[in-house]
N, C-alpha and C positions, 0 to 999 in steps of 0.2 A: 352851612346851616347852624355854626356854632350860636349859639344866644339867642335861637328863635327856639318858641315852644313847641309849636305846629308845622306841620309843611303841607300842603296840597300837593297829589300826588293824581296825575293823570294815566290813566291805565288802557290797556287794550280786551276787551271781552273774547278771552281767541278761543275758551273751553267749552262756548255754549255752542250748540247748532242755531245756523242762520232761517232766519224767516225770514219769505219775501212778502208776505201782506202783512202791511203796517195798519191799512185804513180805516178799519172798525173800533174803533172804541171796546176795552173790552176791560171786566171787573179786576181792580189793583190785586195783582199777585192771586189771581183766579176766585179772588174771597167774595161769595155772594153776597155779604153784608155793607160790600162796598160800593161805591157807585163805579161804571164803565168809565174809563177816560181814553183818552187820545195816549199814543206811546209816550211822546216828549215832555206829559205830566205824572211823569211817572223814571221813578230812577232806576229801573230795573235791566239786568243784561241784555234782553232779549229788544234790539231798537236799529234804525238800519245804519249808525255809525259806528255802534259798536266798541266806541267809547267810555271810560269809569271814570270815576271823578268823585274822592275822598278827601275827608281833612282828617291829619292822624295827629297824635300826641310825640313828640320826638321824646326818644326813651335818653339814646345816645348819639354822637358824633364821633367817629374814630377814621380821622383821614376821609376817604372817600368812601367808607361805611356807614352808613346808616342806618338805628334800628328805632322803630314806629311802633307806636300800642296803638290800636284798632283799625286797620287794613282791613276794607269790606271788599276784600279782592281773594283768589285762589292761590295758592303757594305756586310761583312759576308764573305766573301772568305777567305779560310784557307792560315792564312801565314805561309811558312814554314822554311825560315830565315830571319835577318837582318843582314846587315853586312854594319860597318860603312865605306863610301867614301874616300878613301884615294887616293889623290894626283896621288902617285907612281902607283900606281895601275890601272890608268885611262889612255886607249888609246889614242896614241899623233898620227897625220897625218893623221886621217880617211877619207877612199876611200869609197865613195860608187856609186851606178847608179845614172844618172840623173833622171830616173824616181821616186826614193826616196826621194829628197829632192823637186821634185813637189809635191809630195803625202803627205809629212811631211807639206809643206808649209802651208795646212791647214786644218792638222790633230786637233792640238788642240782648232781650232774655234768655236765659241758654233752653 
């Protein structure tokens, strides 16, 4: 990972409890002012692969060390790849709802 900024990091969601009905559509992160969606439009734990999936800032490299600034994962959650951020690779012209970039607006706030 040395001389890459970013790394994609795939995770396992093992700390949540499992739901088995996915099919209703239901408001993003229970918030009434949002509209209901389907699970797979929506990035949250609770989905039936049970899969994560972040882009981090790579802090350092030391050997087979690794340390990332912003990990939207639990301390202990099973990674299950890393794969370094390439350029080519990264979506150009992203469309998404308006009610996404409300919700992002202050997703990362403390």
């Amino acid at each position: 990972m040395e001389g890459f900024s970013h790394v994609e990091i795939l995770f396992n969601f093992d700390q949540f409890p499992e739901h088995d009905d996915f099919r209703e559509p239901r408001p993003y992160r229970g918030r009434s002012d949002l509209p209901p969606v389907g699970v797979f439009a929506g990035r949250g734990p609770r989905r039936p692969n049970r899969i994560g999936v972040t882009c981090c800032a790579i802090e350092s490299v030391h050997g087979r060390e690794l340390t990332v600034v912003g990990l939207d994962a639990v301390s202990g959650t099973p990674v299950i790849d890393l794969k370094p951020t390439m350029a080519e690779f990264r979506a150009v012209n992203i469309k998404q709802p308006e009610w996404v970039s409300r919700l992002m607006s202050e997703y990362f706030q403390p």
